[in-house]
Structure formats: C-alpha cells, structure tokens
C-alpha positions as CSV (number, residue, x, y, z in Angstrom):
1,X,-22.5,128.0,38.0
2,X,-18.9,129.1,38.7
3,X,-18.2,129.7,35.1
4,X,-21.2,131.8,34.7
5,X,-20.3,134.0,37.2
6,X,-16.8,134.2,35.8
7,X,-18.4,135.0,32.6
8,X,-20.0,137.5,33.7
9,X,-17.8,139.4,35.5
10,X,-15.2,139.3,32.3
11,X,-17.8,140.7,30.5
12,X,-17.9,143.0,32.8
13,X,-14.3,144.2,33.2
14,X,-14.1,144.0,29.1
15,X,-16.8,146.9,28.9
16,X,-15.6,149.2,31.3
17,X,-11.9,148.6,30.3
18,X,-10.0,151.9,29.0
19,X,-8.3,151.4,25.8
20,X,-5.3,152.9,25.3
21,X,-3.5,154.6,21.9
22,X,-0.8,156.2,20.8
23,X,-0.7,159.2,19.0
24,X,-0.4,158.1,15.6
25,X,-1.4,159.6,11.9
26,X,-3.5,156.6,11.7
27,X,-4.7,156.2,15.5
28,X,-7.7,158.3,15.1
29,X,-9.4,156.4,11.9
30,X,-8.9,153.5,13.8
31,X,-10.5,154.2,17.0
32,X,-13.4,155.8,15.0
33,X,-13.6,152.8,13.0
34,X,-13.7,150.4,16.0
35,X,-14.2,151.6,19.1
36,X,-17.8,152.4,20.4
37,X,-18.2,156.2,21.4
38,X,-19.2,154.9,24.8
39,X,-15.4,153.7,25.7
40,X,-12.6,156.1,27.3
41,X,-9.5,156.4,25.5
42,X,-6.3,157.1,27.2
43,X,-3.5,158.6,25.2
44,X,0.1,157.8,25.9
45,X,2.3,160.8,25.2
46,X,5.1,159.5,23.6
47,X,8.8,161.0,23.5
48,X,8.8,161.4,20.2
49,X,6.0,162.5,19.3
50,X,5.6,165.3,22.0
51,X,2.5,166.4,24.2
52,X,1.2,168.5,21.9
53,X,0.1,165.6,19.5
54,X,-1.2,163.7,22.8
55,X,-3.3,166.7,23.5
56,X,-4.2,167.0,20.1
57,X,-5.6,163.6,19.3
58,X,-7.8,163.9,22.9
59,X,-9.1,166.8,22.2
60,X,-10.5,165.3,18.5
61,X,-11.4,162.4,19.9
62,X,-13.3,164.3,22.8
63,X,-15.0,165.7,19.8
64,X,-16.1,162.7,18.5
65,X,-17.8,161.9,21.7
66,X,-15.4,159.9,23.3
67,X,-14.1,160.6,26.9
68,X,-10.3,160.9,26.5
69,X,-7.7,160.7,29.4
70,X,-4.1,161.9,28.0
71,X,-1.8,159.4,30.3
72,X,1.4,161.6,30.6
73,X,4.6,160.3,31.9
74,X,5.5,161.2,35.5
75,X,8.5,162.9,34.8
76,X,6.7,165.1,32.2
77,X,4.9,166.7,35.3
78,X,6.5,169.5,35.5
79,X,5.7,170.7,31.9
80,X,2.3,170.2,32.4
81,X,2.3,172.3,35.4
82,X,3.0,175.1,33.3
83,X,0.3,174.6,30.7
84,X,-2.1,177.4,30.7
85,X,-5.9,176.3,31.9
86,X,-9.3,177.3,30.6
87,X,-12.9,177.1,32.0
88,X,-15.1,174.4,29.9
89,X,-17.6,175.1,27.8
C-alpha cells in the first residue's frame, strides 16, 4: 500500500512541477513540441543573453497558452524596478 501512495503522490508532484528554460533560439520549438500547454514555464534570464530575451520568450510563450514566470536573478532587481508597467488586457 506504501508504494501506492508514494506513487501517487510523485505523480502528483511531476504534474504540477514548473519546468524551467533558458532563453534559447531553439527553446521555444522545443517547449511547443513537448510540453503540454497546461504546464508553467519559468524562464531564467541569463547574463548573456539579457532580460529582454527572457521577457521575450514569456511573453510568446504566454501566447501560446502557457503560463510563464520569467525567474530573474536577485541582483537584477533593481533593473526591473525601473521597467515601465501596463494594465492587462
């Protein structure tokens, strides 16, 4: 019975895990390719490749139907404080 119950709770953790990407000029193919549109995505910014392709890739994604978290770095906060903010919709 143990086993069962460990089973399911895997299961469990597994379906409402959050994947996480980089942004990449492949990422988005891949996530549409194998990811189900019922997952949220977290995109790492990444040094090199800047916030704006972070914000970039979420926002297609989003588009797609996923929900998208960009994870930014700690340090980068106070960039990101100074990025202008529009109403939804």
């Amino acid at each position: 019975m143990r086993n069962k119950s460990v089973a399911r709770t895997m299961v469990r953790l597994l379906e409402q895990a959050r994947y996480e990407v980089l942004p990449t000029g492949t990422t988005e193919d891949k996530v549409l390719e194998h990811l189900p549109r019922d997952r949220t995505v977290t995109i790492t910014a990444s040094p090199s490749k800047g916030l704006e392709a972070t914000l970039d890739l979420a926002e297609r994604l989003t588009g797609h139907g996923y929900t998208t978290v960009p994870h930014l770095a700690a340090g980068w906060s106070a960039a990101a404080a100074s990025w202008p903010r529009s109403a939804p919709g």
